[in-house]
C-alpha atoms as one frame of an Amber mdcrd trajectory, in Angstrom:
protein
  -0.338  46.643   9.585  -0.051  46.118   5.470   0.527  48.383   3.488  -0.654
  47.735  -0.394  -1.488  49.899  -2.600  -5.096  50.554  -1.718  -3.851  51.761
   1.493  -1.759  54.488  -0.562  -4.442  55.348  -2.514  -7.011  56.243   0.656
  -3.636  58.301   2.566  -3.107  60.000  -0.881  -6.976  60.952  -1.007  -7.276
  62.033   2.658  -3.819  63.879   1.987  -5.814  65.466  -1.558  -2.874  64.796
  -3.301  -2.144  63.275  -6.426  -0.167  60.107  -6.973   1.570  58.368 -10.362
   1.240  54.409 -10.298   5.111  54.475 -10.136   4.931  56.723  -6.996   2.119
  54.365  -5.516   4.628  51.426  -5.787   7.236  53.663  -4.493   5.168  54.422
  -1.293   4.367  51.373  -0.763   7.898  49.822  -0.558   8.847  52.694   1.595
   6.683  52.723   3.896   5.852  49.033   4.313  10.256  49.282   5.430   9.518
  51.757   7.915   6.457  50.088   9.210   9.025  46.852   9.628  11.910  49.184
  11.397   9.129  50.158  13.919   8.372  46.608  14.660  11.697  45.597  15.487
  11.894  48.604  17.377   8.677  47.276  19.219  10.786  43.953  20.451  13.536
  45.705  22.207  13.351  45.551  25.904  12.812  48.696  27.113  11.797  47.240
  30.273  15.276  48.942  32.344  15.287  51.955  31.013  13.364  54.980  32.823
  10.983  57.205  30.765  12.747  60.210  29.503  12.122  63.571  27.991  15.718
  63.601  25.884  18.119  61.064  24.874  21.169  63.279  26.642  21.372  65.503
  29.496  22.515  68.486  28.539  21.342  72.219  28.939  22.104  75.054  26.425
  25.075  76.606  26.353  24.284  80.554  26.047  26.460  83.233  25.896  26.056
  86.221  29.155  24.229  89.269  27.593  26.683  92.180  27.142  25.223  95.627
  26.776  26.851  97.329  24.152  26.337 101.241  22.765  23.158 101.302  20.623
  23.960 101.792  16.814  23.429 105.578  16.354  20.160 106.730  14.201  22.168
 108.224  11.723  24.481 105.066  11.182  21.151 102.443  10.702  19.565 105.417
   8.555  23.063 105.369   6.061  22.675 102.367   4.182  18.470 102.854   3.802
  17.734 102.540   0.154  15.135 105.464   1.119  14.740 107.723   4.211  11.830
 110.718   5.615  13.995 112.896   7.743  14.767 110.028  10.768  12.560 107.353
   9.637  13.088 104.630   7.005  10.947 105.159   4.351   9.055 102.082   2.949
   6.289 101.474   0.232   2.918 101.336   1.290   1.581  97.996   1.577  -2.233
  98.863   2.482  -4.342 100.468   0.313
């Protein structure tokens, strides 16, 4: 596929975005690269190589849960900027 400029122009319209002549040019340099680097990516012989999901097989690495002591009401209720007997106390945000 080519990309010129009246290619940019129609992606920039379906986008709805605006585009300077200079970033039109730019675009079209840029892309018309990346449209190359997935042709030569196209003639590799893949022909070997079994389908896959990821490049690497590895699984995550978690941590085991530990159950720790709760933080107390009183300490998460210290450092509230404001506070309604046991609650935090917040502005209203519906009218």
């Amino acid at each position: 596929m080519k990309i010129d400029k009246k290619t940019i122009e129609y992606i920039a319209n379906l986008s709805r975005i605006e585009l300077s002549n200079q970033e039109k040019e730019t675009f079209v340099h840029q892309l018309s690269d990346i449209l190359a680097y997935i042709e030569k990516l196209n003639q590799l012989n893949t022909q070997d190589i079994k389908p896959m999901a990821y490049s690497i097989n590895t699984t995550n690495v978690l941590r085991d849960d530990k159950l720790e002591p709760p933080i107390s009401r009183e300490d998460a209720l210290v450092n509230a900027p404001s506070t309604m007997g046991v609650f935090f106390k917040v502005p209203k945000v519906i009218e």
